[in-house]
ROGU-822681 format. One record per residue: residue number from 1; x, y, z of N, C-alpha, C in turn; residue in three letters. Coordinates in Angstrom, 3 decimals. Atoms other than C-alpha are relative to their C-alpha. Layout:
N
<keba = NUM, n_east = X, n_north = Y, n_up = Z, ca_east = X, ca_north = Y, ca_up = Z, c_east = X, c_north = Y, c_up = Z, loro = ALA>
...
This chain:
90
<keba = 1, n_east = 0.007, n_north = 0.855, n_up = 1.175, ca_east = 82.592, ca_north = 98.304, ca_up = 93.052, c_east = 1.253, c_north = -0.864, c_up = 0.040, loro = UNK>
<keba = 2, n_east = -0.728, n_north = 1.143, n_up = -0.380, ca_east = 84.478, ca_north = 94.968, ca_up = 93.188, c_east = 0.794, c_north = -0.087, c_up = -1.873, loro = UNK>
<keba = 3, n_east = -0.651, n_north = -0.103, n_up = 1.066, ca_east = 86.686, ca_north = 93.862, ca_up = 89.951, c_east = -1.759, c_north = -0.932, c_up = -0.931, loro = UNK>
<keba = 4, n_east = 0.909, n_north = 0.601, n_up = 0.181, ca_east = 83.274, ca_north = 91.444, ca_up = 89.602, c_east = -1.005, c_north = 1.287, c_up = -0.810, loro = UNK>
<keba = 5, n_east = 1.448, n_north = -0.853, n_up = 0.296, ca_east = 80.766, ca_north = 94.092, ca_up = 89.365, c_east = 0.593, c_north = 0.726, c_up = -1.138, loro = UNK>
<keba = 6, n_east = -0.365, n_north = -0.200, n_up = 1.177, ca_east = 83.217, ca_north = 95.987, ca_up = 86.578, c_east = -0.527, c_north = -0.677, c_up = -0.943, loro = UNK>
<keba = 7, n_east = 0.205, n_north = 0.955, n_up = 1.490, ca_east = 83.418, ca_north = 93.271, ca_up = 84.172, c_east = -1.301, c_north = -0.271, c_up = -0.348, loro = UNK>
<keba = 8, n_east = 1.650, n_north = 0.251, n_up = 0.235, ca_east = 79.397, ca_north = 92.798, ca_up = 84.507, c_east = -0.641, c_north = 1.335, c_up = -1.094, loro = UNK>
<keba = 9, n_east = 0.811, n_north = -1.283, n_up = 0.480, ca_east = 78.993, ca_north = 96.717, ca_up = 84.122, c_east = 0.813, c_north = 0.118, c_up = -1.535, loro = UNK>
<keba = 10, n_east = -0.631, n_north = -0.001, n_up = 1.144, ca_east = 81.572, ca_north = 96.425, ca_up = 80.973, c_east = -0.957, c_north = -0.980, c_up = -1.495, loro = UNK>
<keba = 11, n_east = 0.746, n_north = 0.628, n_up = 0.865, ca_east = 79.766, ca_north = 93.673, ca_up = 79.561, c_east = -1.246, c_north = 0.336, c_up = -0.340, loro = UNK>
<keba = 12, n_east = 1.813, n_north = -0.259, n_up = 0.262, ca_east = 76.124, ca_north = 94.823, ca_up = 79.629, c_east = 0.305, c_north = 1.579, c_up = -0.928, loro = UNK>
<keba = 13, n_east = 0.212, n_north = -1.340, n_up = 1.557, ca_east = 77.362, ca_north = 98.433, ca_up = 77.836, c_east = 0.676, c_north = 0.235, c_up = -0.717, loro = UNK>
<keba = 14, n_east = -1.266, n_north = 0.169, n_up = 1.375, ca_east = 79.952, ca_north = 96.910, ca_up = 75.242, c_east = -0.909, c_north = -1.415, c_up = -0.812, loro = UNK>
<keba = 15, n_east = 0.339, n_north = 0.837, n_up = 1.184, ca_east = 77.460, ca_north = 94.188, ca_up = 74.303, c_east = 0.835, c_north = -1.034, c_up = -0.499, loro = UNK>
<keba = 16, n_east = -0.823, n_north = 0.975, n_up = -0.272, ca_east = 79.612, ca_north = 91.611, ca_up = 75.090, c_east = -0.326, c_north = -0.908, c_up = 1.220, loro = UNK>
<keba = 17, n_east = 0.002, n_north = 1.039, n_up = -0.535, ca_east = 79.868, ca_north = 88.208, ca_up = 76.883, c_east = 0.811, c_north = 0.569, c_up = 1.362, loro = UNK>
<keba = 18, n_east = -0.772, n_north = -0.211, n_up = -1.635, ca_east = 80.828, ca_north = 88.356, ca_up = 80.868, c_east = 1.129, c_north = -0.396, c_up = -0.280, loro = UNK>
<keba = 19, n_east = -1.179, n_north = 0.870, n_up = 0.410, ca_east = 83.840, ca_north = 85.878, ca_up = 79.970, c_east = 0.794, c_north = 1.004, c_up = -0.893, loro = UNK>
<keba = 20, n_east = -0.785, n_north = -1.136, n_up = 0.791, ca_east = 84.864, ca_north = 88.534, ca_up = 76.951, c_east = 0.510, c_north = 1.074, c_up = 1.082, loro = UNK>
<keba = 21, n_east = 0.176, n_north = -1.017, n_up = -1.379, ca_east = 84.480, ca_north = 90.938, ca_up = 79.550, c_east = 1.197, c_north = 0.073, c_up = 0.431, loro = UNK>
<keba = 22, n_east = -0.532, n_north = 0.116, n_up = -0.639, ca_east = 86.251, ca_north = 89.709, ca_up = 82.091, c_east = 1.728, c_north = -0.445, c_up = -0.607, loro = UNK>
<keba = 23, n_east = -1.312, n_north = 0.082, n_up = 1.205, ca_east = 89.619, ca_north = 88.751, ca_up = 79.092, c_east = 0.007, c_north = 1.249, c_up = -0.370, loro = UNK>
<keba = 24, n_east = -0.652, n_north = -1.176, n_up = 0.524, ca_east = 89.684, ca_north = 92.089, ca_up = 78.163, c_east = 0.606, c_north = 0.932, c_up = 0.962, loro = UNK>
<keba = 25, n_east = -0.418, n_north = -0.307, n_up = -1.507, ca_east = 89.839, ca_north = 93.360, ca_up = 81.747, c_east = 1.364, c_north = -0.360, c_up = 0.467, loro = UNK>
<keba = 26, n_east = -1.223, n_north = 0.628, n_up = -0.299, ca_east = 92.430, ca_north = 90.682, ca_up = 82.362, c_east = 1.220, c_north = 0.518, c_up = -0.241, loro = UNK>
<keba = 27, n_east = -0.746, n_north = -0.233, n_up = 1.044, ca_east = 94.466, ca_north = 91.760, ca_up = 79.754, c_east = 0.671, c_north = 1.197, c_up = 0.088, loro = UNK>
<keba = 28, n_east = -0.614, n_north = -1.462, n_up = -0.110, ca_east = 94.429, ca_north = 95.482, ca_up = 79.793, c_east = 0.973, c_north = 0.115, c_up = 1.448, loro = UNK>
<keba = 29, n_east = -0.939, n_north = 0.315, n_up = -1.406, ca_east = 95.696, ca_north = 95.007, ca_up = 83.678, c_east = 1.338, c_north = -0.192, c_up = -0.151, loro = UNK>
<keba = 30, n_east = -1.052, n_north = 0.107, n_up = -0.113, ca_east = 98.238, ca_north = 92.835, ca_up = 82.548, c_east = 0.894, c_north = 0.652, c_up = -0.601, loro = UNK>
<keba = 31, n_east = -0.630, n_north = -1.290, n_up = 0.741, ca_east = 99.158, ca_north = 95.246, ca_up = 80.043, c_east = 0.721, c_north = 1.106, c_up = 0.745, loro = UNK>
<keba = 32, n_east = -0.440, n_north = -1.300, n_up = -0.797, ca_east = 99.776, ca_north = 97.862, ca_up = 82.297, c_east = 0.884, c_north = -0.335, c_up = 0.875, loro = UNK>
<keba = 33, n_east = -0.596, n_north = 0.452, n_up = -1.224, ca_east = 101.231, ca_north = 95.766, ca_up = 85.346, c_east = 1.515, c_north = -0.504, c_up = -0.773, loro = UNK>
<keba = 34, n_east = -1.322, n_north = -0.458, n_up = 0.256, ca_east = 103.852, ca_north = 94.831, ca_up = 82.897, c_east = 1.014, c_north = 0.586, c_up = -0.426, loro = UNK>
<keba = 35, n_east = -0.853, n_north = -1.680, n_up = 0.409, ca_east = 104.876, ca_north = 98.378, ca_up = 81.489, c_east = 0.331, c_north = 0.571, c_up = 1.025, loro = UNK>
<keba = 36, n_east = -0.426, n_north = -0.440, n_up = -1.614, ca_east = 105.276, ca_north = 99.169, ca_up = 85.038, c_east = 1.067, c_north = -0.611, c_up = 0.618, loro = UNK>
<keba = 37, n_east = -1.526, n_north = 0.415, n_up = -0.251, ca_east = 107.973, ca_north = 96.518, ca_up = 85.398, c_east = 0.644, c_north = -0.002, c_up = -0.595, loro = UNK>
<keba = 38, n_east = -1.812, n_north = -0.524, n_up = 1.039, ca_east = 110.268, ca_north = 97.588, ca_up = 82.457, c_east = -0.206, c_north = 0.710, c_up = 0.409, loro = UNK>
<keba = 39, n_east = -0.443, n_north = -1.408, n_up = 0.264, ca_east = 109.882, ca_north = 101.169, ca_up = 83.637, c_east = -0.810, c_north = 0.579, c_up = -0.409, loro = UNK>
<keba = 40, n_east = 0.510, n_north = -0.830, n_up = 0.783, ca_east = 107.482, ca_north = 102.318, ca_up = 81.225, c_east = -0.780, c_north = 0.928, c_up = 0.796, loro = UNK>
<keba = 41, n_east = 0.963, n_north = -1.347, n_up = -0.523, ca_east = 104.981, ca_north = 104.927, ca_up = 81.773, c_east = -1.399, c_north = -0.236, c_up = -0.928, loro = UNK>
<keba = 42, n_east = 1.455, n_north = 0.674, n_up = 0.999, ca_east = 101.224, ca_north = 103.961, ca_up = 80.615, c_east = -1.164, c_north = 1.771, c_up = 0.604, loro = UNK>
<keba = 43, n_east = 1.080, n_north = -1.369, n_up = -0.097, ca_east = 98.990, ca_north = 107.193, ca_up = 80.053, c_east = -1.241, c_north = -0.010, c_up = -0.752, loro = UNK>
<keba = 44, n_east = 1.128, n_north = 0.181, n_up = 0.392, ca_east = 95.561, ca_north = 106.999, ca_up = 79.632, c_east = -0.642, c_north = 1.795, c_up = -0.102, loro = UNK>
<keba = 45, n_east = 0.669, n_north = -1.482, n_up = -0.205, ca_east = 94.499, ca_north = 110.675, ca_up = 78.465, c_east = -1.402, c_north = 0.459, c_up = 0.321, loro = UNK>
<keba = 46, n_east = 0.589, n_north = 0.004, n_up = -0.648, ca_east = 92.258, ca_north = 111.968, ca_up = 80.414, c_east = -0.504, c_north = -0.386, c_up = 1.200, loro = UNK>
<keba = 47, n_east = 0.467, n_north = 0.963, n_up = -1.280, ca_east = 91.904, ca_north = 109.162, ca_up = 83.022, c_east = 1.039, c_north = 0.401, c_up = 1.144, loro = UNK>
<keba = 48, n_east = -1.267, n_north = -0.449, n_up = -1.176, ca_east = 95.638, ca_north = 109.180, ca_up = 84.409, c_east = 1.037, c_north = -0.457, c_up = -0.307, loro = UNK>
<keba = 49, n_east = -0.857, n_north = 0.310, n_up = 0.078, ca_east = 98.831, ca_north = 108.467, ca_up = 84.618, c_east = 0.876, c_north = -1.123, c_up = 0.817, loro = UNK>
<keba = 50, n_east = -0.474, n_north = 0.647, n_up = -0.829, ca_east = 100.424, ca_north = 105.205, ca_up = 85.888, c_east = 1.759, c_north = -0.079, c_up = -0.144, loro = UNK>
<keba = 51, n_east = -1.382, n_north = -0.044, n_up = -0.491, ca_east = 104.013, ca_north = 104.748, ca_up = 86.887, c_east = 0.584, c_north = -0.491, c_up = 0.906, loro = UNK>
<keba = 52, n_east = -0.529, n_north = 0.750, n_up = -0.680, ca_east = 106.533, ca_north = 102.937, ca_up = 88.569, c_east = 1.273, c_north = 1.373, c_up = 0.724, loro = UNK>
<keba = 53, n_east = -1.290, n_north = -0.885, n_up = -0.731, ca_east = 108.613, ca_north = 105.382, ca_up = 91.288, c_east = 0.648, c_north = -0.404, c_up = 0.825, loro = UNK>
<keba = 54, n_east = -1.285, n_north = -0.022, n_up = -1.068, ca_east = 111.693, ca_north = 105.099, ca_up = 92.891, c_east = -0.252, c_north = 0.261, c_up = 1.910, loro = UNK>
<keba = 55, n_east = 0.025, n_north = -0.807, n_up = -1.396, ca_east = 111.445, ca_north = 105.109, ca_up = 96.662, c_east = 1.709, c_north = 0.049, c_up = 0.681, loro = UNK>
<keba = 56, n_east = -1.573, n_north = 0.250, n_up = -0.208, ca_east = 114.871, ca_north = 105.652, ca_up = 98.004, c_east = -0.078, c_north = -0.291, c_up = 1.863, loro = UNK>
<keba = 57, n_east = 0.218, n_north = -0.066, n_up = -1.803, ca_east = 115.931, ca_north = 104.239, ca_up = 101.308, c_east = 0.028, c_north = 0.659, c_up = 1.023, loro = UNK>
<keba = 58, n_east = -0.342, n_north = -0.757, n_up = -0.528, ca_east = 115.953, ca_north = 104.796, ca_up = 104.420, c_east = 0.196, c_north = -0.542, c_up = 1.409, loro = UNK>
<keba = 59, n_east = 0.155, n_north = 0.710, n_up = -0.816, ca_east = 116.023, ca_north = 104.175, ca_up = 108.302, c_east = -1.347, c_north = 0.007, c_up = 0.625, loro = UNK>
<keba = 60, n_east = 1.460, n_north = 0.172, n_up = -1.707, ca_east = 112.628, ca_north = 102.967, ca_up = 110.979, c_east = 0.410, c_north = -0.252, c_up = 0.415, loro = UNK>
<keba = 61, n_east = 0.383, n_north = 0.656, n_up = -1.248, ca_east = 111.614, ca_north = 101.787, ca_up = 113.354, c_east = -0.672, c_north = -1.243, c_up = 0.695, loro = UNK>
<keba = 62, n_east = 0.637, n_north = 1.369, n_up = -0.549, ca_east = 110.609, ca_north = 98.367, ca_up = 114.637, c_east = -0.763, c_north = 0.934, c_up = 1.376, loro = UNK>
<keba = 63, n_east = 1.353, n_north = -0.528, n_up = -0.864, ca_east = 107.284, ca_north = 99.412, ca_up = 116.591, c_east = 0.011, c_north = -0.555, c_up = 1.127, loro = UNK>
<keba = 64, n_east = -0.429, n_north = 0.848, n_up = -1.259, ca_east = 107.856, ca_north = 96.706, ca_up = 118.994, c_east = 0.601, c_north = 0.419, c_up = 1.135, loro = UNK>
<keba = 65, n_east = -1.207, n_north = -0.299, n_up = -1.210, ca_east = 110.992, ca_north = 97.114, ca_up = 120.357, c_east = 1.257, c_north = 1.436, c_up = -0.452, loro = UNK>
<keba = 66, n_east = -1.333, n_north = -1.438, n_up = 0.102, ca_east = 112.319, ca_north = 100.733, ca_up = 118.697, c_east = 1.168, c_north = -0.160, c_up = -0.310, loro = UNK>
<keba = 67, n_east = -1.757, n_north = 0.119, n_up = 0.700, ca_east = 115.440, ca_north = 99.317, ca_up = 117.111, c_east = -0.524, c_north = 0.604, c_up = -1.056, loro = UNK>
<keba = 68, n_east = 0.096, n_north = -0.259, n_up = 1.341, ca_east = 116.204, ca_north = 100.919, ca_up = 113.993, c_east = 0.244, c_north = -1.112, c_up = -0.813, loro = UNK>
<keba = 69, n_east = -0.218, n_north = 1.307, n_up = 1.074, ca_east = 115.769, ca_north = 98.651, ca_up = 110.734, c_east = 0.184, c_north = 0.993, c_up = -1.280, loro = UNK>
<keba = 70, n_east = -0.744, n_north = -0.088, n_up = 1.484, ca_east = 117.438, ca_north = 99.363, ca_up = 107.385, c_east = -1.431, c_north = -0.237, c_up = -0.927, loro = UNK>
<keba = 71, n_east = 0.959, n_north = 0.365, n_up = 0.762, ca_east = 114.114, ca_north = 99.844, ca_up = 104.825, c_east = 1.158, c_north = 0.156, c_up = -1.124, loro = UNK>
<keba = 72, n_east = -0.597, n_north = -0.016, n_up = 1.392, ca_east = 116.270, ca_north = 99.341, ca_up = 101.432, c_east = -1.148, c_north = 0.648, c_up = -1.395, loro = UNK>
<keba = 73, n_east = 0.787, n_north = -0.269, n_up = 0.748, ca_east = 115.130, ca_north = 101.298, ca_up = 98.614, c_east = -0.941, c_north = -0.763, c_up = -0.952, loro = UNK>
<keba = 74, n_east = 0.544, n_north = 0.738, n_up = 0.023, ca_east = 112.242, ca_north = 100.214, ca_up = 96.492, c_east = -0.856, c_north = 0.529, c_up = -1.288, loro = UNK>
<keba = 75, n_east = 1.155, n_north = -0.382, n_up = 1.017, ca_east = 109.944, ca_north = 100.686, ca_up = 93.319, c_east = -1.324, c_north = -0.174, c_up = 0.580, loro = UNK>
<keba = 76, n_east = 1.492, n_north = 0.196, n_up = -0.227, ca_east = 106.055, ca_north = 101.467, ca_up = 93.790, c_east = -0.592, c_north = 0.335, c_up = -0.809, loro = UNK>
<keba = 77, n_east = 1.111, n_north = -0.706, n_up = 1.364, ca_east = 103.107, ca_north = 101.924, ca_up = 91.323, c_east = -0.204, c_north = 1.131, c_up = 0.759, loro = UNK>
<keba = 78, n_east = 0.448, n_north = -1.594, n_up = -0.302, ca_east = 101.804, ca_north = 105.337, ca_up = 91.198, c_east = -0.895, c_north = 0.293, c_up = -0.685, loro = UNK>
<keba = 79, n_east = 1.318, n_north = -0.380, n_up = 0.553, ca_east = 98.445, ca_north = 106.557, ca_up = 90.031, c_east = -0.129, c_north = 1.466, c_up = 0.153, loro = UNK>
<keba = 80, n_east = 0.794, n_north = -1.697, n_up = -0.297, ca_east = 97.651, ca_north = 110.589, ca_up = 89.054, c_east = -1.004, c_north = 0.306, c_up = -0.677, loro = UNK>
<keba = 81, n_east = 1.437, n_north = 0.284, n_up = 0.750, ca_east = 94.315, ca_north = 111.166, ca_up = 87.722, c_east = -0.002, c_north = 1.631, c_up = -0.850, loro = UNK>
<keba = 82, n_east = -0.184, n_north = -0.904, n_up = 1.010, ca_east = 93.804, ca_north = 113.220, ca_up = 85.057, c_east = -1.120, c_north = 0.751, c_up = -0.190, loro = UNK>
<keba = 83, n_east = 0.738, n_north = -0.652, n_up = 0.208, ca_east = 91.893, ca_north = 115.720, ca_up = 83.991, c_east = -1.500, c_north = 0.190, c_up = 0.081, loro = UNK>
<keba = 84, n_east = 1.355, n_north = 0.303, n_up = 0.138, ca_east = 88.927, ca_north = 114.484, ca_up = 82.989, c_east = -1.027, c_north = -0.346, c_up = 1.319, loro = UNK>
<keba = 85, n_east = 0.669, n_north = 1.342, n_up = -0.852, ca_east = 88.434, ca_north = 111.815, ca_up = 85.750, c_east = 0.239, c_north = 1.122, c_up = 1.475, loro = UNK>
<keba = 86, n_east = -0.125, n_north = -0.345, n_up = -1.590, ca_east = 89.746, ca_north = 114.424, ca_up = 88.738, c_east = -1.967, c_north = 1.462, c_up = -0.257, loro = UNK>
<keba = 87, n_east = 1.267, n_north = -0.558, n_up = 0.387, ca_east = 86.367, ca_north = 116.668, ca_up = 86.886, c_east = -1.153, c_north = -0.988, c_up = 0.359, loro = UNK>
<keba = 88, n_east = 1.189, n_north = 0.864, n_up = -0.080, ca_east = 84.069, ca_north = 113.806, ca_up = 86.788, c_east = -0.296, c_north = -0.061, c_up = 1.449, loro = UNK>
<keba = 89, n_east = -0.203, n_north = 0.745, n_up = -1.452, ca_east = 84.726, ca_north = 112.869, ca_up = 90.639, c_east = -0.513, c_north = 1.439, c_up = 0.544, loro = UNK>
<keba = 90, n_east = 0.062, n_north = -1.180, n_up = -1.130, ca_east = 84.311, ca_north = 116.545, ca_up = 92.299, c_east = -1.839, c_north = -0.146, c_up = 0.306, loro = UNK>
């Protein structure tokens, strides 16, 4: 399922316009994408937990030619699924 085929399946069982749809979709996203860059912590009970974690640096490897390269530490989203949703899925 594509972000397309969501907003279709949202709209046909909320009884709403594709366009609504696809703005509320928008929205909640950006909602989340930018509680994730202050820091916050966005918890959807039951579904999951998103989050922004710390990666701390460290050294590689250039694959190439095997020099070591300096990765500098780094924030990443993080997704843990919750209760409900790791039930629904088995």
């Amino acid at each position: 399922m594509n972000k397309q085929d969501l907003v279709r399946k949202i709209a046909k069982e909320s009884d709403v316009t594709i366009k609504q749809a696809a703005l509320v979709l928008d929205k909640t996203l950006d909602a989340i994408t930018d509680a994730l860059a202050e820091g916050e912590k966005v918890q959807l009970v039951g579904f999951g937990t998103f989050e922004a974690r710390q990666r701390s640096g460290r050294i590689g490897r250039n694959p190439r030619t095997n020099e070591p390269v300096d990765i500098k530490p780094s924030k990443v989203p993080s997704f843990k699924a919750g209760a409900k949703l790791k039930a629904k899925v088995k």
